[in-house]
N, C-alpha and C positions, 0 to 999 in steps of 0.2 A: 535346613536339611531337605534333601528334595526326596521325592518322593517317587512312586512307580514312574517308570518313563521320563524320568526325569526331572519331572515337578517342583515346584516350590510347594512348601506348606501351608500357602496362605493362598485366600480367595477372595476373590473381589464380586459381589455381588449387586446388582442391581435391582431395584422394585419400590412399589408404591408406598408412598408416606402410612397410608393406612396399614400397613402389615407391618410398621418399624418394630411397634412394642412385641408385639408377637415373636419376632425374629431375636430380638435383642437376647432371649432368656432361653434362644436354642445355638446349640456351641456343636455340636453332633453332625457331621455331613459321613453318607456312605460313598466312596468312590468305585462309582460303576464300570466294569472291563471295559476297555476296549481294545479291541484285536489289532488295530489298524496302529494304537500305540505302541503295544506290548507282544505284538508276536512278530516277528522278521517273515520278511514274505507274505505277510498278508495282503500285500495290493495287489501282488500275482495271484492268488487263489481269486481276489474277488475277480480281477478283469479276465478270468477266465472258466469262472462257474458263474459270475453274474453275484453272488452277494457269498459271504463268510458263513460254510454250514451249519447245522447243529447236529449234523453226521448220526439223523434220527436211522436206524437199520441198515448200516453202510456195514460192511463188513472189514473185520481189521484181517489183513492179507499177514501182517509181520509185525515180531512185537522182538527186540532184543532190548537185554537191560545190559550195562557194560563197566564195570568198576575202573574208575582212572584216577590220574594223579598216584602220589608216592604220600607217604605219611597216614594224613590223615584222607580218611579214601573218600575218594566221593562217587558218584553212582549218576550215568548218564542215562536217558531211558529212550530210544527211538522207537516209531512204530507208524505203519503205514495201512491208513482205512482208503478205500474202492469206495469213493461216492459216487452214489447212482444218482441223476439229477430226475425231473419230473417227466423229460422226457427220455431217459430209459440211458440217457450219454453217462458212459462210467469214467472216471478220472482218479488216478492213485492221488492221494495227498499225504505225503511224509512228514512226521512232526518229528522236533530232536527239542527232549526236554533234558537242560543241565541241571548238574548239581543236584537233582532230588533228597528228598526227605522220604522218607518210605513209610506211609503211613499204612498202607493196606495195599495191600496186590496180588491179584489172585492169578494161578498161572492161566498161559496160552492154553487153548485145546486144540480139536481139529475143527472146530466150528466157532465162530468169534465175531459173537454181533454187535455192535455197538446199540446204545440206548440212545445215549445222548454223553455228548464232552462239551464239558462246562468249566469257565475259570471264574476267577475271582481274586480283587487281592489278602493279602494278609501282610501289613507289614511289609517292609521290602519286597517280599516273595508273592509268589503266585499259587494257590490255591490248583489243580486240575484235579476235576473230577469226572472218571471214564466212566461210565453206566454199563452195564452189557444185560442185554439180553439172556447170550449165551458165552461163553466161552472165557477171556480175558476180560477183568476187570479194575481198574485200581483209581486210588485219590491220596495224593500226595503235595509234596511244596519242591517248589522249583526255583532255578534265579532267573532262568533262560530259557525262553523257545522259541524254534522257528519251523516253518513253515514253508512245503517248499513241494515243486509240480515234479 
């Protein structure tokens, strides 16, 4: 079965004789995000803010959620943060997350600050979690997202 991004379920590890027995009685691996796998567009953000944000007080400019598909509905969610870099240069960065799971989501205001957006996986799905400050908040499960200038 493969797994985020692709994957196969299996891993192949390398390391010293001395850790065999150690390792042999742990079966448990957490598989750490990566954006460069799992978000479309992300070599364009990096080669053009220099690394993948964590959109600490960036301000979210647009947030639309959008129900699609016939039958059973599903709920697509876009929205776009103004990151401000160290030197003061601002760049919109548009997300479009498919298929959500609506775990918590709080509405837009007139003021909408990000904390921090955070993923993770779960199972096929992807974990995001928007922090705010102020304004628009939510964490829910996704199939898809991309990322885009």
């Amino acid at each position: 079965m493969a797994g985020p991004g692709g994957w196969n379920d299996s891993i192949l590890l390398y390391t010293g004789r001395q850790y065999e027995l150690q390792l042999m009685s742990k079966v448990q691996f957490e598989l750490m995000f990566s954006p460069l796998i799992s978000i479309k567009g992300t070599q364009d953000v990096i080669d053009r803010l220099g690394s993948f944000p964590s959109f600490h007080y960036d301000e979210i400019t647009k947030v639309h959620l959008k129900a699609t598909g016939h039958g059973d509905i599903q709920t697509d969610l876009s929205l776009t943060i103004r990151h401000t870099s160290a030197d003061g240069l601002e760049q919109d960065v548009n997300f479009y997350f498919e298929d959500i799971q609506q775990e918590n989501i709080s509405p837009a205001e007139e003021c909408n600050i990000c904390l921090q957006l955070s993923f993770s996986y779960v199972d096929e799905l992807i974990r995001v979690e928007l922090d705010a400050v102020s304004g628009f908040a939510a964490t829910f499960l996704c199939r898809d997202i991309r990322a885009q200038l």
